[in-house]
N, C-alpha and C positions, 0 to 999 in steps of 0.2 A: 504493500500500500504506500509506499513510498514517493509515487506521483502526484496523487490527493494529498498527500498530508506536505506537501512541500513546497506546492504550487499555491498563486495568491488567487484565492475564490472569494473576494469581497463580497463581491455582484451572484454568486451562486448559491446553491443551498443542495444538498440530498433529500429526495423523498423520504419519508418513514420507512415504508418497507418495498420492497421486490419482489422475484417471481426465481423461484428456482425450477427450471425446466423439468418436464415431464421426460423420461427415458421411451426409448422407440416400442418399447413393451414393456407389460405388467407382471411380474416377476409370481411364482404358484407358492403354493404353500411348500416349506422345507420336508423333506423326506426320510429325514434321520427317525433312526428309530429308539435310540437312548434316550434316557431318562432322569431328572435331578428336581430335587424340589427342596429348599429351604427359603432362607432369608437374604438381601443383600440391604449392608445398616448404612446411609450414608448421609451427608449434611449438604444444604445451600446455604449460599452468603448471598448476601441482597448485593447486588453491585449497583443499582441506581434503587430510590426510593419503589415501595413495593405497597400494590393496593389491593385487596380480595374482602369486597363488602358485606358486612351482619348485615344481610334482607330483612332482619327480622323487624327492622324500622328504618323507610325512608322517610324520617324525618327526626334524624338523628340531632340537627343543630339547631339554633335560633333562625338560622340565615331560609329555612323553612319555614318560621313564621312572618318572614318580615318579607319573604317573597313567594307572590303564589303560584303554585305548580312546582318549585323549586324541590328537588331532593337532594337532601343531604345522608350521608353512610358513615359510619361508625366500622373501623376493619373488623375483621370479624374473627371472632372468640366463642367461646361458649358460655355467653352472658345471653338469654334472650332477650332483647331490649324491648322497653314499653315505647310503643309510640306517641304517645299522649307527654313522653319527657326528654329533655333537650342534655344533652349530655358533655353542657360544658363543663371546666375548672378539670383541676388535677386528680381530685378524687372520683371524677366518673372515666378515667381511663381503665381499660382491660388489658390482659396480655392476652395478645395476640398470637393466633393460631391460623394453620392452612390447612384446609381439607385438603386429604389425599383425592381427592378425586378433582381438584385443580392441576395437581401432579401429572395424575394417569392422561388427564388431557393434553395438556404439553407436551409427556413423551411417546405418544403416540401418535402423534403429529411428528416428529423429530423421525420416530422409527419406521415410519409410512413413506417418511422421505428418503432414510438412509437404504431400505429393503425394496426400494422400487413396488410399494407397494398398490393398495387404491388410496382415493380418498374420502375414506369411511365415513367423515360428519359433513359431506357435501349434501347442500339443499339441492339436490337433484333434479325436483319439480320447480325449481323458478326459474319461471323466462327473463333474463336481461331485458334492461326496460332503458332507452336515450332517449335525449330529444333529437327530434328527425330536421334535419336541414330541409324539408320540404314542405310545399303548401297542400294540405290532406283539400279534398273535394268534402260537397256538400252529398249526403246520403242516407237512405234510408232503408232498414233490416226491415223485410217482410215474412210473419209467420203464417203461412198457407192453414188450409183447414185439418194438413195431415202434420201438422207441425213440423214440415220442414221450412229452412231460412234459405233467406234468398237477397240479395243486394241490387238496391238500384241508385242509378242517378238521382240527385234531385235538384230541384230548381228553390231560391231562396228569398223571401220577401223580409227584410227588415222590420218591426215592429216596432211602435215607439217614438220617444224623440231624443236627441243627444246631447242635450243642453242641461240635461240634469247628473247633478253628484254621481258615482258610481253607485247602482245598485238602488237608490236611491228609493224611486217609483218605478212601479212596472205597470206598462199598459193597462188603460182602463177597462177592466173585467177580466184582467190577468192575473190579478191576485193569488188564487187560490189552484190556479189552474198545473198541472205537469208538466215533464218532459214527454211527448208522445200525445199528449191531446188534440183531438184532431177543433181546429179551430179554421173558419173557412175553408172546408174540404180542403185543409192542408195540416201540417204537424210540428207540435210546438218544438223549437229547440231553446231554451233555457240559458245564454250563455251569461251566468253568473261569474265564471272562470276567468284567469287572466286580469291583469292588473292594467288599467284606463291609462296612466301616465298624463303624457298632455291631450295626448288626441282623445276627445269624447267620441263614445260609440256607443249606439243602439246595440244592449245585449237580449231581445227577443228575437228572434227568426220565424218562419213560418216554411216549414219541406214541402215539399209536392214532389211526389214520385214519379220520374221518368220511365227512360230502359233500363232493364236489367242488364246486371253484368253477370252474363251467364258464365262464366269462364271461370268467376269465385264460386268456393263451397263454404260454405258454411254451418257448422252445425252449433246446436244450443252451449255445447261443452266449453268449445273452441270461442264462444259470443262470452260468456261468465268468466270463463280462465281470464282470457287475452285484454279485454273492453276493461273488465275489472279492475287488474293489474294496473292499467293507464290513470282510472280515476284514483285507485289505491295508492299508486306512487305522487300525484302529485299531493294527496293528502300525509302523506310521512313526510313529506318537507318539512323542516325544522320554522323555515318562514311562516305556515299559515299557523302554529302555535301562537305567533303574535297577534295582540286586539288588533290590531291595526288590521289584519287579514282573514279576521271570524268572518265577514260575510262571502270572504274567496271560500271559506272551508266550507260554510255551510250550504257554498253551490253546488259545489262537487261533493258533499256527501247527499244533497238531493238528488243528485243525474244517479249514483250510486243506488238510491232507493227505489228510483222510478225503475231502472234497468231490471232489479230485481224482481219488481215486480210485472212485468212486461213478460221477463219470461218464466216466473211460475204461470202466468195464465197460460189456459186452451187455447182460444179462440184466435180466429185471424187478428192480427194485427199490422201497425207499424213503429218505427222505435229509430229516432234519428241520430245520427251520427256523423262523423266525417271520416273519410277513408281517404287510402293511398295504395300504389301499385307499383312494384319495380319495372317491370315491365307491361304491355297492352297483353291481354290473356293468359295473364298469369291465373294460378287457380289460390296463391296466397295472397292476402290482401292485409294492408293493417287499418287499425278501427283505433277511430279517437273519439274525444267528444269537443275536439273544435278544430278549427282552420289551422293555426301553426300549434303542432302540439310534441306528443310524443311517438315514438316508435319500438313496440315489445316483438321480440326476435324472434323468428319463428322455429328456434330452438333453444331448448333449456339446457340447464346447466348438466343435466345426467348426458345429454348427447353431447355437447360441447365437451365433456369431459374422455368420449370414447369409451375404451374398455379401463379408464381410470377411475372411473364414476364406482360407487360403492359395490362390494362383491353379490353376486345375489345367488349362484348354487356353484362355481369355481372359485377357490378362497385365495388371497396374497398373505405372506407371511403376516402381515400386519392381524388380520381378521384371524387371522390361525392361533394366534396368540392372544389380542387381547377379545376376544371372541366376537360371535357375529348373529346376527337374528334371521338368516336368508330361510330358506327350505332347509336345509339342517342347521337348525341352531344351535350353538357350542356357546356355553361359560366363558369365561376370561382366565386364565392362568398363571393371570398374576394380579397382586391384589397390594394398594399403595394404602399406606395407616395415613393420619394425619401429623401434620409436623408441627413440632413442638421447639419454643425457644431454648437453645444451647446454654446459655447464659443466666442466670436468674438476675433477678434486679427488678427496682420498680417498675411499675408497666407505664409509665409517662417515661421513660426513658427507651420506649423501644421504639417510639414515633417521633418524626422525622418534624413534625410541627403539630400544632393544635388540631386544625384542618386548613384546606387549602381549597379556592374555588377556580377548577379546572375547566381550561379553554370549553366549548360546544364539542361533542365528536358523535358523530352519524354512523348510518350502517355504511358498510360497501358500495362504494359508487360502480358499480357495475357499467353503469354509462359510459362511464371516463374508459371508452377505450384506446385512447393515445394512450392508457395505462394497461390499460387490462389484456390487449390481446397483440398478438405477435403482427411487425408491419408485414403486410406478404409484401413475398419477391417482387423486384420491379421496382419502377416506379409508382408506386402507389402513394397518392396523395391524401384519401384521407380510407377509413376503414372501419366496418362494424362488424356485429356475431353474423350478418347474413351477406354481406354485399362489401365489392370498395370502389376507390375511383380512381383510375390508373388514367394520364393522359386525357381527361374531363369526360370519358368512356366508361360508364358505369357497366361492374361484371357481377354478378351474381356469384355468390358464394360462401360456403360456411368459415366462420371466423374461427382462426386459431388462437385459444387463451396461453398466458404466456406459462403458468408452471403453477407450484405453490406459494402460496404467497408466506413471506417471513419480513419480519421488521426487521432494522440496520438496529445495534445497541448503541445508546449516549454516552458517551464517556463524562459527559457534563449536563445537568436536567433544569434546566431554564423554568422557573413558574412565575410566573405575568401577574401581574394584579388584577382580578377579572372580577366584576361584579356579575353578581347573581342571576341568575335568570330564570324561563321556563325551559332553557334549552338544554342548559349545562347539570353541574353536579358540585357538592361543596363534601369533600372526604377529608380522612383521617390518615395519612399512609404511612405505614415502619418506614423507619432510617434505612438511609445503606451502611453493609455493615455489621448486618444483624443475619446471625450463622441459627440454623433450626434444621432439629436431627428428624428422622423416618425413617421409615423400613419398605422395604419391598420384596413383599412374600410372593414367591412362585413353586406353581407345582406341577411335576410332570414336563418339563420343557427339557429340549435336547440341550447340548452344551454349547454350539453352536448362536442358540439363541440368548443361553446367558449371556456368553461373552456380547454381545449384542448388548445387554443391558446393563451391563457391567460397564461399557465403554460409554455409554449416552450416561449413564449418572457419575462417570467420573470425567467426561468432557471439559470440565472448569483446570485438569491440570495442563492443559494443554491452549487455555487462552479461550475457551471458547465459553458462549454463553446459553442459556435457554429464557423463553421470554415468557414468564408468569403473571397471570391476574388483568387486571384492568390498564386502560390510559397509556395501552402501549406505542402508540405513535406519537406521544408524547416524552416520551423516554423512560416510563416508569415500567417494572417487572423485569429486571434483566438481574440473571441472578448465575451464579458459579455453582458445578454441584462438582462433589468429590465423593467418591468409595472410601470409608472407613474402613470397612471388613465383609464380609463372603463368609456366610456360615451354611451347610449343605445337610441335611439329614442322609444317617446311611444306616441302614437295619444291619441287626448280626443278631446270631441266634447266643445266648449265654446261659447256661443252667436250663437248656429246652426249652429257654422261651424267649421272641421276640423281643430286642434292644432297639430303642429308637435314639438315636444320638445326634448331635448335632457338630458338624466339625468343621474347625474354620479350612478355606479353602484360600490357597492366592493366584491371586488374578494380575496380580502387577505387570506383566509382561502382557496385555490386552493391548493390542493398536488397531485403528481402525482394518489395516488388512488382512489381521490375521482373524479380526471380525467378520468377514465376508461381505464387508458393507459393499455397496453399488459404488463400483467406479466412475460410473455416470456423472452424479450429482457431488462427487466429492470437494471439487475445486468452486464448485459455486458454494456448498455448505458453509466451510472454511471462512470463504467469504464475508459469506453475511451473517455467521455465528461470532465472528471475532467479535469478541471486544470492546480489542481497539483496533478495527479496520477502519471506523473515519474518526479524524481526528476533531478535538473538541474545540479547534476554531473555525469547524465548520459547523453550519443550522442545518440542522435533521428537523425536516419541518415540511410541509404539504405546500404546496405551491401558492403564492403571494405576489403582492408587489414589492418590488426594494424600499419602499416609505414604511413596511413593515419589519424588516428586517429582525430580530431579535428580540420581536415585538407579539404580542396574542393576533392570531390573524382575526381580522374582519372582513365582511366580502369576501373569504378566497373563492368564489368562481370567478369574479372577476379575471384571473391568470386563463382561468381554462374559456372564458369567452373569446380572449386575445387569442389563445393559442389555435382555436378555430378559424383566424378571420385570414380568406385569401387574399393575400399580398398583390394579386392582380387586378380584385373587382373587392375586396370588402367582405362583407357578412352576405356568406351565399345565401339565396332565394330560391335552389335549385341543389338536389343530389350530387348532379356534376360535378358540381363550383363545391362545394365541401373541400375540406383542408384542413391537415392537420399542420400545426407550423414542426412541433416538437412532441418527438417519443421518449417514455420512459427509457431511458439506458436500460445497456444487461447487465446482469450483474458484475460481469466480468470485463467488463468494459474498461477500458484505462482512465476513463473522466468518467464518473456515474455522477456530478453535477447535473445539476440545471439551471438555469437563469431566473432569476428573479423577472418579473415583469416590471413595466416603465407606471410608474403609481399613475392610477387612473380616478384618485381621490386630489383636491383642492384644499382638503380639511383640513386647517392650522394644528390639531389636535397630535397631526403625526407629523408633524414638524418641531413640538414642542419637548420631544422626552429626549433622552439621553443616550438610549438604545440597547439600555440594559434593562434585563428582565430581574426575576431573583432567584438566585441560583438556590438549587432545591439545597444544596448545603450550606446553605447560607442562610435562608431565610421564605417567607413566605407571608399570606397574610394576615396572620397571627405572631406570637412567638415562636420564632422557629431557632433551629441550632447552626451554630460552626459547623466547621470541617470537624473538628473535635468531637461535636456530638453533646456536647455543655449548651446548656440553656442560654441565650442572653440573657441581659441583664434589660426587666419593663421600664415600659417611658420610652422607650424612640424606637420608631416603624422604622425596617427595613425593608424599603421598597424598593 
């Protein structure tokens, strides 16, 4: 790593995490026919602050009453907490604990990766969902008397008038009325959705159905899944959380009701929409509920995944091990205790600060395919799960994802001064620093595979890390583990009966190759489990503008709107004209940088800080500790 860490990347920053490639095939269940079953005892160190929440009350803090929708978490211990109490000062600290089954998650992800296995806790059934550079047509779903569907054109008359607030009033004797009403032998479309800005618009429509497009199929399943999906994702936007955007949310969870109920009924109907087409006679089509919207793929993530996608009657060493639910279901064979602090000591002393309120973080942007999927060959300009645009030549085709996904570790954990919200989260999280012992019982497993487990819980002597618990794109969960000891049970018969004993075994001479790990993925693992593979004057941060630099991001799509606009016409109106400007680097890449974007804020606001955050060992927005690990001393904020 000696390139990155030496070269000057002011203007730059690293993603969170990457993709470690998939292998050309899925590696079968191991064959061995031996036998071994005991314990493997061994510890992790927190290397950057560490967070794993007591559920048992999200509203753990004050910062809960003073903001609403706001949750705050207490780490979690075996205290059941009362919600109705706020658990500040020194005497409502716990010692903290990790469930082993945060563990067995981790290294079975690690070992899925390392054994070319599947990937077992893939959501299989969700279609990727983007917004479409395209303008969807005006249209309308018709359910026959035999309840089949069927799509047609349709023709649109505005409703209304545009001089009024968004949302404001709706036509006179529209009040009460649906999506799908048929009003002047036509069909109401609803557009509540979407945000007015300057330009005023009439959001009623009025469909009338033209020709059909016989050449799409449609059926009831394929309308619920897919139509859904569209209105369901722009309702997980973290934006319509805000007052400012209740009556965006409560359009589309109306189009959402209306839908459903359109298609429980029998009877013929109609049911309006906007569609789009890769091609003329194509038989896929995508369905929205307005003119610029979004586009869900016509392949989910179990086919995107190939034969990676989870085992279902052929098993990979992964599912052979830690077991599988298919047509033979098999147990787990190995079984993680929960872990316990090393150290005894006060339990205010095992937390890294009082609490801390953490940036906003979303599910998986599936969208974001400049991230998520591999540029195909060529010149290909821009690229989704189903199609790209090579040469302003749009090709049909299924998208290649790029691997597993794995966070980069911080060597340094930057926490921002964030005020509360509905979006975010206000925790409690252990220091780095903090070592906590476990066991890991197996039974039945060849040697083969010990070694295998042997070597993934003692990866920390060798510089590498595993990433545990929550806020890991923020640099928290990155923790060292090491093997204590190898203890094996071995029967022997003494005085005619049965001895079960237990005997320590050594393992020290375990290396990755005499593991039988996959050669494949090893030079990318290496990678992006160091450490310290980026060094900590560079920001491990999701993409921004440079006015943010060091800073809690605000707006970051703003980066990924730039990064779609083609440098020749602008912000496409059209598939063709689609553009990606910049791809996720690989991992192995010699510069896995990326560039800050050119701030596309005015705000005096990021003009006025310093450009230092508060470093998690430092401080935060409470009392927080040194490097030492000592309390400061109350009376002065370090912000």
């Amino acid at each position: 790593m000696a390139d990155i860490n030496q070269k000057n990347y002011s203007n730059r920053f690293v993603n969170p995490y990457n993709f470690i490639h998939l292998p050309e095939k899925k590696a079968m269940a191991y064959g061995e026919t031996d036998r071994h079953t005991g314990v493997i005892h061994y510890t992790i160190t927190t290397k950057t602050p560490l967070f794993v929440p007591n559920s048992s009350s999200e509203t753990a803090f004050k910062e809960s009453d003073d903001t609403p929708d706001h949750k705050s978490y207490d780490f979690f211990s075996y205290t059941e907490l009362d919600g109705k109490k706020r658990y500040e000062g020194k005497e409502n600290y716990h010692v903290p604990v990790i469930p082993g089954s945060e563990m067995r998650g981790v290294v079975r992800n690690v070992y899925e990766t390392l054994t070319d296995s599947c990937m077992g806790l893939l959501n299989e059934a969700t279609y990727p969902v983007k917004r479409s550079p395209a303008r969807f047509e005006h249209g309308l779903i018709y359910r026959d008397a035999e309840r089949n569907y069927h799509l047609y054109k349709a023709s649109s008359q505005a409703e209304g008038t545009s001089d009024n607030p968004q949302y404001e009033m709706p036509p006179a004797g529209y009040e009460k009325k649906h999506n799908g009403d048929m009003i002047k032998d036509a069909y109401l479309l609803k557009w509540g959705m979407g945000g007015a800005g300057k330009k005023k618009k009439k959001h009623y429509h009025l469909l009338s159905p033209q020709s059909e497009i016989k050449s799409v199929v449609l059926t009831h399943d394929m309308i619920k899944s897919k139509l859904s999906a569209i209105v369901s994702s722009y309702l997980d936007q973290p934006e319509l959380k805000k007052k400012s955007k209740e009556k965006n949310k409560i359009a589309y969870e109306e189009y959402l009701e209306d839908l459903e109920r359109f298609l429980a009924s029998d009877s013929e109907g109609y049911f309006p929409v906007t569609y789009s087409m890769l091609r003329p006679g194509d038989q896929n089509v995508y369905l929205a509920p307005a003119n610029y919207s979004k586009e869900i793929s016509q392949y989910n993530l179990g086919t995107l995944s190939g034969e990676f996608a989870p085992c279902k009657n052929v098993y990979c060493p992964a599912c052979d091990l830690f077991g599988h639910v298919g047509e033979t279901g098999q147990g787990s064979k190995i079984r993680f205790s929960d872990l316990y602090v090393e150290e005894k000591k006060d339990a205010v002393d095992y937390y890294a600060c009082d609490k801390i309120t953490l940036e906003a973080l979303g599910e998986p942007k599936l969208g974001n395919t400049d991230f998520y999927l591999t540029k195909p060959a060529g010149n290909a300009t821009f690229w989704t799960y189903d199609y790209y645009v090579c040469g302003n030549r749009l090709k049909v085709a299924m998208g290649q994802i790029r691997g597993r996904k794995y966070y980069w570790h911080h060597q340094k954990v930057n926490m921002f001064k964030v005020k509360p919200d509905r979006l975010n989260k206000t925790i409690r999280p252990v220091r780095k620093g903090i070592t906590f012992t476990g066991e890991l019982y197996f039974e039945g497993i060849s040697e083969k595979q010990l070694k295998q487990l042997v070597w993934i819980m003692n990866s920390g002597t060798e510089k590498l890390g595993l990433k545990l618990g929550g806020a890991k794109p923020l640099g928290y969960g990155s923790i060292s583990c090491r093997v204590n000891s190898v203890e094996e049970r071995t029967i022997s018969i003494e005085s005619n009966q049965l001895v079960y004993k237990l005997e320590s075994k050594e393992y020290n001479a375990v290396n990755y190759e005499n593991a039988e790990f996959s050669t494949t993925v090893k030079e990318e693992f290496y990678k992006i489990a160091g450490l310290e593979s980026i060094s900590e004057d560079i920001e491990i941060t999701y993409p921004k503008e440079i006015v943010q630099k060091n800073q809690a991001i605000e707006k970051g799509y703003q980066w990924f709107v730039g990064n779609h606009k083609n440098p020749k016409i602008g912000f496409p109106k059209k598939r063709e004209d689609a553009y990606i400007v910049a791809a996720l680097p690989e991992i192995l890449d010699k510069d896995i940088t990326m560039k800050y974007s050119e701030s596309a804020y005015k705000d005096s606001k990021y003009n006025n800080k310093d450009g230092k955050g508060i470093n998690m060992q430092r401080g935060s927005n409470q009392k927080c500790r040194n490097n030492d690990g000592n309390r400061r001393p109350s009376g002065k904020k370090h912000y």
